[in-house]
Every structure is written in structure tokens, then in C-alpha cells.
One Martini backbone bead per residue (centre of mass of N, CA, C, O) as a GRO file, in nm:
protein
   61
    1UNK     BB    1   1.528  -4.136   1.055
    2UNK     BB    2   1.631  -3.930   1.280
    3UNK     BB    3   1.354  -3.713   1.278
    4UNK     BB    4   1.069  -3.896   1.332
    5UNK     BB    5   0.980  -3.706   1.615
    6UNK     BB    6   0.992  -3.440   1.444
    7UNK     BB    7   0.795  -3.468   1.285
    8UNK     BB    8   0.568  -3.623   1.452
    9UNK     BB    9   0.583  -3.321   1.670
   10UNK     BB   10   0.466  -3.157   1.390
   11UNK     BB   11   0.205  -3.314   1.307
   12UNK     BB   12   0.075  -3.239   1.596
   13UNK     BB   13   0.099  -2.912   1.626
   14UNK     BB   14  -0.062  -2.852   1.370
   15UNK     BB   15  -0.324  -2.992   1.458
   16UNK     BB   16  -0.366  -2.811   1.715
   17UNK     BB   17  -0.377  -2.559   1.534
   18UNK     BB   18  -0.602  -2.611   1.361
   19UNK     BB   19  -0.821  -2.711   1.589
   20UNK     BB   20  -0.807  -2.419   1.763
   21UNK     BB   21  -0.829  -2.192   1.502
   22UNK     BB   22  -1.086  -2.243   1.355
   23UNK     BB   23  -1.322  -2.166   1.494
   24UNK     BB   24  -1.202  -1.867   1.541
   25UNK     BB   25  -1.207  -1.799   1.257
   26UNK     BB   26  -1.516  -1.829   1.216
   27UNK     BB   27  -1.555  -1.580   1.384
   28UNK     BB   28  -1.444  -1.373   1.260
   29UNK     BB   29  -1.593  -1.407   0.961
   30UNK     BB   30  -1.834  -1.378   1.055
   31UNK     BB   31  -1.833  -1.092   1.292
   32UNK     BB   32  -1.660  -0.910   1.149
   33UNK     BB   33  -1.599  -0.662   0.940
   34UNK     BB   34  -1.745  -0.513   0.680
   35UNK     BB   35  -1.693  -0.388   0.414
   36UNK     BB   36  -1.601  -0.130   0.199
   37UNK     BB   37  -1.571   0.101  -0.030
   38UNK     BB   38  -1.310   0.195   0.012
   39UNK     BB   39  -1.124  -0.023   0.126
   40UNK     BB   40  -0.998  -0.145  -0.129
   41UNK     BB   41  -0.819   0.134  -0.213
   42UNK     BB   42  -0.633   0.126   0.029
   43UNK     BB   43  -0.497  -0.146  -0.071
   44UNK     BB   44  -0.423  -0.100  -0.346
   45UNK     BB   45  -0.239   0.160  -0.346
   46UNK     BB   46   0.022  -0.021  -0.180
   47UNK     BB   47   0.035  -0.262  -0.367
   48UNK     BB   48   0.119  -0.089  -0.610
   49UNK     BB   49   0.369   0.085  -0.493
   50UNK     BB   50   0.514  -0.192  -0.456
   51UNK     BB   51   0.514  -0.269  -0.744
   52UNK     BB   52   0.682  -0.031  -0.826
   53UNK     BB   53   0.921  -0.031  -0.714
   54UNK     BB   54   1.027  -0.345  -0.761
   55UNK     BB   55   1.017  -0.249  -1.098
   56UNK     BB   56   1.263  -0.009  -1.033
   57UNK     BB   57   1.459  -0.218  -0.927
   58UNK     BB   58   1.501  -0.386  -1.179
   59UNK     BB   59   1.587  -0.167  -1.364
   60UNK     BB   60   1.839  -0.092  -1.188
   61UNK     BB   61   2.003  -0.356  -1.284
   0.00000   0.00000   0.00000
């Protein structure tokens, strides 16, 4: 019960985040620019290359 006013504080704060940032959100996805052919690939090659990097950090323990 000591730190009922920092909780209290905590979801306020997170309520104006959310308040604030949503409107914002919908506009960015909604105007944002869209995917295109390359674009998956672009993506998928890094999270690849990080993923095979992990599993040989794993082997080599």
C-alpha cells in the first residue's frame, strides 16, 4: 500500500499515452505508405540472418 499513488499515477499516465497516441496511430495507418513486392523480403532477410546468428550463439555454448 505504500506506493498506491505512484500505481495511481502509473495508470494515468499510461491512460493519456493511449488517449493521445491513438487518433495518431490511426492516421499514420490509415495515410502510411503501403507494402509493396520487395518490401516482405527486405524484412525477412534481417530477422533470417539474426535468427541463424541466435541458433549458432546457442551451438557454440
Amino acid at each position: 500500500m505504500d506506493n498506491i499513488w505512484l500505481q495511481i499515477a502509473m495508470a494515468v499516465t499510461i491512460g493519456m499515452m493511449l488517449f493521445f497516441l491513438f487518433p495518431r496511430a490511426m492516421h499514420w495507418m490509415k495515410n502510411g505508405p503501403k507494402a509493396e513486392q520487395g518490401d516482405w523480403m527486405a524484412a525477412v532477410i534481417p530477422l533470417l540472418a539474426v535468427v541463424a546468428f541466435v541458433i549458432l550463439l546457442v551451438m557454440l555454448v
